[in-house]
ROTOR-627541 format. One record per residue (C-alpha): y, x, z. Coordinates in steps of 0.25 Angstrom, whole numbers. Example, Ala and Ser with C-alpha at 12.3 -4.5 7.8 and 13.67 -1.06 7.14 Angstrom:
+-------+-------+-------+
:    yy :    xx :    zz :
+-------+-------+-------+
:   -18 :    49 :    31 :
:    -4 :    55 :    29 :
+-------+-------+-------+
end
This chain:
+-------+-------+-------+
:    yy :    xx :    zz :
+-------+-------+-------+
:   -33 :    81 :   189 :
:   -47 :    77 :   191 :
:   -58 :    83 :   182 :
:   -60 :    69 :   176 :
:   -46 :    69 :   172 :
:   -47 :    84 :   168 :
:   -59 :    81 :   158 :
:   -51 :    68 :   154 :
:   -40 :    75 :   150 :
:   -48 :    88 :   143 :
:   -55 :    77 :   136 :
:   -43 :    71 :   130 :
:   -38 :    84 :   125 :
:   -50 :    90 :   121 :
:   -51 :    77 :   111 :
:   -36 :    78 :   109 :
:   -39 :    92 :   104 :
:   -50 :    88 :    96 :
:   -42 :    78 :    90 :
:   -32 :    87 :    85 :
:   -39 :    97 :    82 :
:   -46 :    86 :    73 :
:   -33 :    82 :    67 :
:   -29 :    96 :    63 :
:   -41 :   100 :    56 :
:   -38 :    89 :    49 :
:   -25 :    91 :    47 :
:   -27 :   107 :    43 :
:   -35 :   103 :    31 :
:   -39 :   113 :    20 :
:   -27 :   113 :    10 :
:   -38 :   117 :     1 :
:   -47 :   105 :     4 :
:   -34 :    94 :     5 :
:   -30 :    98 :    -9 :
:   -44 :    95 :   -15 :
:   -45 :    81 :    -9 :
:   -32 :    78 :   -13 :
:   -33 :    81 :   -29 :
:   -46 :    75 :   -27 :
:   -38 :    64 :   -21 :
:   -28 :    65 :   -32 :
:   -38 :    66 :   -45 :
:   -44 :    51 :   -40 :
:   -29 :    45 :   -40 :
:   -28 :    50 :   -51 :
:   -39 :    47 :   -61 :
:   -40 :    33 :   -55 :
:   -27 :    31 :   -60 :
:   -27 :    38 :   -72 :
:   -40 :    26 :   -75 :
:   -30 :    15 :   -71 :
:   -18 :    22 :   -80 :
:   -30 :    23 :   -91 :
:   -34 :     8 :   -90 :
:   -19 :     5 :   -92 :
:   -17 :    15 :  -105 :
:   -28 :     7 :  -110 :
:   -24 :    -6 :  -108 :
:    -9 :    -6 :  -107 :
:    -7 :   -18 :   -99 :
:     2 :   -22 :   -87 :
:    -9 :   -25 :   -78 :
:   -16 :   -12 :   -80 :
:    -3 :    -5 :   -76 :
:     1 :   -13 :   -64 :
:   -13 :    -8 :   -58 :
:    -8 :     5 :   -61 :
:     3 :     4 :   -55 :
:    -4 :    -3 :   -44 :
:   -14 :     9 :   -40 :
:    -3 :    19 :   -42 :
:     4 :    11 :   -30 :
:    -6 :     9 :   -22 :
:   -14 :    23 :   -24 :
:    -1 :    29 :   -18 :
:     2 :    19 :    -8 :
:    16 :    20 :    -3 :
:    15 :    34 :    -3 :
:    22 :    41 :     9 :
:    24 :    56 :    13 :
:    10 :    56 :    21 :
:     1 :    49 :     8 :
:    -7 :    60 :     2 :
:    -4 :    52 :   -12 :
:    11 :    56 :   -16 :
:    12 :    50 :   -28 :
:     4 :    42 :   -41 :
:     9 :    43 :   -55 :
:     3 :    38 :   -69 :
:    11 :    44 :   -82 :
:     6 :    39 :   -96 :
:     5 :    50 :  -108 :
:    21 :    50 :  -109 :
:    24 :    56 :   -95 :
:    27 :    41 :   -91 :
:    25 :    37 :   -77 :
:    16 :    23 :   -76 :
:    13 :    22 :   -62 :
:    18 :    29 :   -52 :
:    19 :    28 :   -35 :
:    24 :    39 :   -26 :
:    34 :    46 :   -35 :
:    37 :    58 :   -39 :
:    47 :    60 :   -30 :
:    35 :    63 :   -20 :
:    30 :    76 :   -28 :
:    32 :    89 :   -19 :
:    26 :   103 :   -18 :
:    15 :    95 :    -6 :
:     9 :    86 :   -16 :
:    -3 :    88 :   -24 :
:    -1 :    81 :   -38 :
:   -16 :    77 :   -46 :
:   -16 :    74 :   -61 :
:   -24 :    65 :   -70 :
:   -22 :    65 :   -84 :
:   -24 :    53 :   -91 :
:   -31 :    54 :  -107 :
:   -31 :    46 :  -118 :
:   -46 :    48 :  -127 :
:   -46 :    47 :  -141 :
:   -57 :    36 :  -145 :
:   -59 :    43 :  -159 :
:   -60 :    56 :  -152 :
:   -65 :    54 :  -138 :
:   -63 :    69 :  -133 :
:   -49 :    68 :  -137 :
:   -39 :    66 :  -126 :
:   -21 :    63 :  -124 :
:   -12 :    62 :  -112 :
:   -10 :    48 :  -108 :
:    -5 :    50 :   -96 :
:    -7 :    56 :   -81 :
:    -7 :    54 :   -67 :
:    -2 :    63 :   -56 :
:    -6 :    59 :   -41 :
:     3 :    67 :   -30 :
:    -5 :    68 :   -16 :
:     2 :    77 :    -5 :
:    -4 :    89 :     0 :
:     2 :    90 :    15 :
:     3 :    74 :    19 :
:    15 :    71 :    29 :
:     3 :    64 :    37 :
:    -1 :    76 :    41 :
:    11 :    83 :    47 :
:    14 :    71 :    52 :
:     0 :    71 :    61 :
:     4 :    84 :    66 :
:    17 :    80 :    69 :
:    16 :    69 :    78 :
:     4 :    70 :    86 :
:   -10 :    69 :    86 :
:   -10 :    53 :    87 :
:    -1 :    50 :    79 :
:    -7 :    61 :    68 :
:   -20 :    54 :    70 :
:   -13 :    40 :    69 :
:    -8 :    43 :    56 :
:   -19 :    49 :    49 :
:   -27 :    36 :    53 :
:   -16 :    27 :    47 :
:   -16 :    36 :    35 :
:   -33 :    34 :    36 :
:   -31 :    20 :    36 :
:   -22 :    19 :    25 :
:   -31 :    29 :    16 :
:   -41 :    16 :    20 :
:   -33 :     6 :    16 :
:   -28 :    13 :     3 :
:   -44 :    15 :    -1 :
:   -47 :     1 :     4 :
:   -35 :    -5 :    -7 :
:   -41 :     6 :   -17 :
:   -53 :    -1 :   -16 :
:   -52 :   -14 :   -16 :
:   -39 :   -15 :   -24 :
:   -37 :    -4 :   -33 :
:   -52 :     0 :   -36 :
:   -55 :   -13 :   -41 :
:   -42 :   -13 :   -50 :
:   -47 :     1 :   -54 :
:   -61 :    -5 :   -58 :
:   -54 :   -19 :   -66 :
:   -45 :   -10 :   -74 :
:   -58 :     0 :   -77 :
:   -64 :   -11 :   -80 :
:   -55 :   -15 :   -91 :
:   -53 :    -2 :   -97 :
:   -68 :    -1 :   -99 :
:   -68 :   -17 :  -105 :
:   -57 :   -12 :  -113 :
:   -64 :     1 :  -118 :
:   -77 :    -8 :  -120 :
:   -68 :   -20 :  -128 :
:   -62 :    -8 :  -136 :
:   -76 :    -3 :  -140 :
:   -81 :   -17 :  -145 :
:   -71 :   -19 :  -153 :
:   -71 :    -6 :  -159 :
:   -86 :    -9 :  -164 :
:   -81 :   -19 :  -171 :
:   -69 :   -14 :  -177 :
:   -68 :     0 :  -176 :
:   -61 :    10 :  -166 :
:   -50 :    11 :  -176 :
:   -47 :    -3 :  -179 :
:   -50 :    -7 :  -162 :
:   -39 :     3 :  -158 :
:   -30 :    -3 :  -168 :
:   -34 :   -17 :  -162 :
:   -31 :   -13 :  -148 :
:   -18 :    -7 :  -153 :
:   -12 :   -20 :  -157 :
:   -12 :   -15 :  -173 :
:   -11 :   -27 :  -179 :
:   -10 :   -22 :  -194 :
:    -8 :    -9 :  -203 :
:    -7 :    -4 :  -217 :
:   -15 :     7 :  -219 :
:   -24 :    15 :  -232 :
:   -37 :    14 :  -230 :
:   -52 :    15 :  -236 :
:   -60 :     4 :  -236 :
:   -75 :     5 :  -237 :
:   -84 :    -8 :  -241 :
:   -97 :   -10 :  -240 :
:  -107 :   -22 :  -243 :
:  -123 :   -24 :  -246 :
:  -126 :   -27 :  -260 :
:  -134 :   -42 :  -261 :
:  -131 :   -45 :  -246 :
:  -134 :   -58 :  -248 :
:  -146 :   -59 :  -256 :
:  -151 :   -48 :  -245 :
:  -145 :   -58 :  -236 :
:  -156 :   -69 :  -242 :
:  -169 :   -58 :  -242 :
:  -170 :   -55 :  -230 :
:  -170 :   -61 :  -215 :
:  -158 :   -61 :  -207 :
:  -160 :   -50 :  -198 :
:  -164 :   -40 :  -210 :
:  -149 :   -44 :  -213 :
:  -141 :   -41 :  -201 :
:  -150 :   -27 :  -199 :
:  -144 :   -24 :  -214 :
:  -130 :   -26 :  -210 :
:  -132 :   -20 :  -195 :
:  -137 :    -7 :  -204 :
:  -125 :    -7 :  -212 :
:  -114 :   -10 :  -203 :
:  -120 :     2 :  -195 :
:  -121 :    11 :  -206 :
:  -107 :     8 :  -212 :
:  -101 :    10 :  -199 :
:  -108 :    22 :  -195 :
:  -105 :    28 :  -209 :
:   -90 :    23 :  -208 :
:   -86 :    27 :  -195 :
:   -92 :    40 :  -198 :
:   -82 :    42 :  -210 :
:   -72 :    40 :  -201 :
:   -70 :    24 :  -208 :
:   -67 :    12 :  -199 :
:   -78 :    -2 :  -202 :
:   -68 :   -12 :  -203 :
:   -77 :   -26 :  -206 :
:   -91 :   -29 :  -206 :
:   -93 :   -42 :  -214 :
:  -107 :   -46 :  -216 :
:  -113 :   -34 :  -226 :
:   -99 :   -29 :  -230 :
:   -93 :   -19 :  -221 :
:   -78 :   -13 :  -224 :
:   -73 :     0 :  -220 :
:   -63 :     8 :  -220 :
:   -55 :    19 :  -218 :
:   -40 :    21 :  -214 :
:   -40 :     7 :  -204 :
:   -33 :    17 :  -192 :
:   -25 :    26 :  -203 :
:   -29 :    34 :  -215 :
:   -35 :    49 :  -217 :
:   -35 :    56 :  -228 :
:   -50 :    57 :  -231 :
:   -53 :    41 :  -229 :
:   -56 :    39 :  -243 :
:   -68 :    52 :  -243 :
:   -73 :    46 :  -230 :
:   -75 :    31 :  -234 :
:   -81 :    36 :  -247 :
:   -90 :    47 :  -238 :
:   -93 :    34 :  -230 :
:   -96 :    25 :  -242 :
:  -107 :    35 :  -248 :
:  -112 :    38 :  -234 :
:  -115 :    23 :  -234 :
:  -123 :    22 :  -246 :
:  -131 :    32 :  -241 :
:  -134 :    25 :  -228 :
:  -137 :    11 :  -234 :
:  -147 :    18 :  -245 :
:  -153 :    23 :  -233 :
:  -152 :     9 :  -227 :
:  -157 :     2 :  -238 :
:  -169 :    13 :  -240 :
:  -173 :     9 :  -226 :
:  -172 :    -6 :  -227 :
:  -180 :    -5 :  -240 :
:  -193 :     1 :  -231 :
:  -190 :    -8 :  -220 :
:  -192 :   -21 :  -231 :
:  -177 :   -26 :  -229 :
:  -173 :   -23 :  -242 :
:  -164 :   -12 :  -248 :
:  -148 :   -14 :  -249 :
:  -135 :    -9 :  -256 :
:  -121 :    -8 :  -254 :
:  -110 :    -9 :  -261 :
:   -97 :     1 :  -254 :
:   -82 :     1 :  -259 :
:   -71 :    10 :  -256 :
:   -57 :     8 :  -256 :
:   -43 :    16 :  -251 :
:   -29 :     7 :  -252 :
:   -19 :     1 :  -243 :
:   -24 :   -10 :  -232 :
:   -19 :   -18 :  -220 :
:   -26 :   -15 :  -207 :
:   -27 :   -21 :  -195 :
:   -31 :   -34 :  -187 :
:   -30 :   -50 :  -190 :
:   -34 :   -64 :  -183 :
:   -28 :   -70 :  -170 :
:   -31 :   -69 :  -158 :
:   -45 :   -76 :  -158 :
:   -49 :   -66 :  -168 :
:   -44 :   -55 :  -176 :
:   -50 :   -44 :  -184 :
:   -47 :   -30 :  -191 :
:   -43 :   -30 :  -205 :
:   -41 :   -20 :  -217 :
:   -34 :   -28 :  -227 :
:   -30 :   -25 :  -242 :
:   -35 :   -21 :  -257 :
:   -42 :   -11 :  -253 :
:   -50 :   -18 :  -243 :
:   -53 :   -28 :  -258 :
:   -55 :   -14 :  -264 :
:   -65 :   -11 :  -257 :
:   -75 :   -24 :  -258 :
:   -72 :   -23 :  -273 :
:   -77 :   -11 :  -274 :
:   -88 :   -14 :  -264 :
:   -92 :   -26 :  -272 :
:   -92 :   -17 :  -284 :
:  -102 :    -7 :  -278 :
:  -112 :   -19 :  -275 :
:  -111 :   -25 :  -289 :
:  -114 :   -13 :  -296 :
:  -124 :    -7 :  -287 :
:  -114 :     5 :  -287 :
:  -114 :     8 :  -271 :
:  -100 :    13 :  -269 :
:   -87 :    12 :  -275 :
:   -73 :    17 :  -271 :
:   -60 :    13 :  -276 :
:   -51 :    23 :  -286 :
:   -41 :    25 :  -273 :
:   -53 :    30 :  -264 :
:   -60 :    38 :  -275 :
:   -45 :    46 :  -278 :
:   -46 :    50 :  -264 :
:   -62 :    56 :  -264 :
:   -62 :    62 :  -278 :
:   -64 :    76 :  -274 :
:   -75 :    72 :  -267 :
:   -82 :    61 :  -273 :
:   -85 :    59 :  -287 :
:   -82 :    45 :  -292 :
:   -87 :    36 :  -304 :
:   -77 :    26 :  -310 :
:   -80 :    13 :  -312 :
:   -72 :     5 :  -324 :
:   -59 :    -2 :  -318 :
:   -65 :   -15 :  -311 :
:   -54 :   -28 :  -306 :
:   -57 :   -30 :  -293 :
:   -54 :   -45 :  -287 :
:   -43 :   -46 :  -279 :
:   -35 :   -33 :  -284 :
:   -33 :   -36 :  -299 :
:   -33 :   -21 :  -305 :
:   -45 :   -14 :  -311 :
:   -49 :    -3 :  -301 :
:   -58 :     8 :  -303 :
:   -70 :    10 :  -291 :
:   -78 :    24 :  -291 :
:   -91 :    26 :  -288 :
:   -92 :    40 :  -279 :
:  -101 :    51 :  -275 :
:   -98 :    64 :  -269 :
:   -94 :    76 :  -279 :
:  -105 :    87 :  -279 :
:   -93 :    98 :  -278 :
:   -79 :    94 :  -271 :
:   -68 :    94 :  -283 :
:   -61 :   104 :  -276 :
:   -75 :   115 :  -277 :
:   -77 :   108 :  -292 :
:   -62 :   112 :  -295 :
:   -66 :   128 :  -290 :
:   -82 :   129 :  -296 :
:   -77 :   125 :  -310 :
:   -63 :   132 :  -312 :
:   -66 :   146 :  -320 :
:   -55 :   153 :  -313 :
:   -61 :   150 :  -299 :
:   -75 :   151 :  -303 :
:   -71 :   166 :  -309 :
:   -63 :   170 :  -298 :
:   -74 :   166 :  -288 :
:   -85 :   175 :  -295 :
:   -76 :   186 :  -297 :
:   -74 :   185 :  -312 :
:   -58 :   186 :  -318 :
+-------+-------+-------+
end
């Protein structure tokens, strides 16, 4: 053999060698190393699709589950005895599967399974969380590609892990310019959604909107309705420039919300300067009545403080008259479908502007009706008035003026039994 030939030949070998040993190092990974890329692998299948399966709890349509289903197929791929990715599978809160590609049949002792869980977070309670499902990715641990490589020889090995390159290409190539943007679309809605959901809660309430989005059309429920109006709103309406009107009833609307919302009620109408409450709209509590009249004194405190300050600024002082009232109601939703509009319908919504009406009139503040006043006795003192016909009821009712009791009945009850009062200074 001539030297040329002798080095030609020692230079193919030597580069075979290197070749290989290139391919084995490759091959003898660190277990250690393959694992962590592969849950990190796993832990990104995962939470995109727990987003996408989010997407479609929140808007339940078909399109929103054929991409689902979409990306579950095409994330795994036709999967095959050499893909890293085994299997995809999206449950909901039951254990139900939704989506699903590879199959189960595929789990053994040599594939890695990744869990996401998928939440559901209370709007009235934000750090609250339930199950609403999970996903489970399956990537395999050993790959047949591998043993395959090592079986068949260095070219075809090297042959086969460029097709697998390519593919891994091709995959991230339909990823990004066909699942990717699907991803971003249905993002997108989901925020819009959120952001739709949140305007209309302004305006209605958390309560009534989640009723609305819910489909509820209408309901019987018991419930406190608070109404409150300016005394000689339109003569102020007359006095002063139309600006100085609209900054009163902004002052107002924000107050009465704040002060309602805070007492746990719902603001059900804003309608010029009357606003109506109430409480009870998404089901009733035991303690509605003490908290709408809570809310009702709070109010009176906050437009004195109001009125005191329009009064420096030169606008001119104001009053209003609050009435209270607990009884049976319709709630729910009316118009077509060019507009529609929450309601809470019933005598004692015509209870309530009575007894408003009657606070203006007599410059009494607030009054309550005898249902509501039965229910905060023990804790409020009440003043009656002399049975009054209210229009549109056709009985004479009694309303009560209110203020706080200086001693719970309960704590009265004790102080002034002599029994109690002896037992507790330690006389017989």
């Amino acid at each position: 053999m001539q030297p040329r030939s002798r080095v030609t030949v020692w230079m193919m070998t030597a580069s075979l060698l290197a070749a290989a040993a290139l391919v084995a190092f490759f091959a003898v990974e660190s277990a250690a190393a393959r694992r962590a890329r592969l849950v990190a692998e796993g832990r990104r299948v995962a939470l995109s699709t727990v987003t996408l399966y989010d997407v479609l709890r929140l808007t339940g349509s078909a399109a929103d589950r054929e991409t689902l289903v979409s990306y579950v197929d095409a994330t795994v791929g036709g999967t095959d005895a050499d893909d890293e990715l085994v299997y995809l599978e999206v449950r909901d809160a039951s254990g139900a599967l939704v989506a699903a590609a590879g199959g189960s049949e595929q789990r053994a002792p040599g594939v890695l399974e990744v869990k996401a869980d998928v939440v559901a977070r209370d709007r009235d309670d934000p750090g609250a969380e339930a199950p609403a499902g999970s996903v489970a990715v399956g990537l395999a641990t050993d790959p047949g590609a591998r043993e395959l490589a090592a079986s068949v020889g260095l070219g075809a090995g090297a042959a086969l892990l460029a097709a697998v390159g390519l593919a891994l290409s091709l995959a991230r190539l339909v990823r990004r310019r066909v699942i990717a943007p699907a991803e971003r679309e249905l993002l997108a809605e989901r925020d819009e959604h959120e952001r739709l959901h949140g305007v209309l809660a302004r305006h209605v309430g958390d309560q009534r909107a989640q009723a609305i989005a819910t489909g509820e059309r209408a309901r019987q429920r018991r419930v406190t309705v608070l109404n409150i109006n300016v005394a000689g709103f339109l003569p102020l309406l007359q006095r002063q420039p139309p600006a100085a009107t609209l900054h009163l009833l902004d002052e107002l609307y924000a107050t009465t919300t704040r002060v309602v919302h805070g007492h746990g009620g719902h603001v059900e109408k804003m309608l010029g300067d009357t606003v109506q409450c109430a409480w009870g709209v998404a089901g009733e509590a035991a303690d509605d009545e003490r908290r709408a009249v809570a809310a009702g004194l709070t109010l009176q405190r906050e437009v004195a403080v109001l009125s005191a300050a329009r009064k420096e600024r030169g606008d001119g002082a104001f009053s209003v008259g609050i009435g209270i009232a607990t009884g049976d109601a319709v709630v729910g939703t009316v118009g077509g479908s060019a507009r529609a509009e929450s309601v809470v319908v019933g005598e004692v919504t015509a209870l309530a502007g009575a007894l408003e009406r009657e606070a203006r009139a007599h410059n009494f503040g607030l009054l309550v009706s005898e249902e509501t006043f039965a229910k905060v006795a023990d804790q409020y003192e009440g003043a009656a008035s002399p049975p009054i016909l209210v229009d549109g009821i056709g009985v004479p009712l009694t309303f009560y003026r209110v203020r706080p009791r200086a001693q719970p009945v309960a704590a009265r009850a004790e102080t002034t039994d002599p029994v109690r009062r002896a037992s507790k200074s330690g006389g017989p």
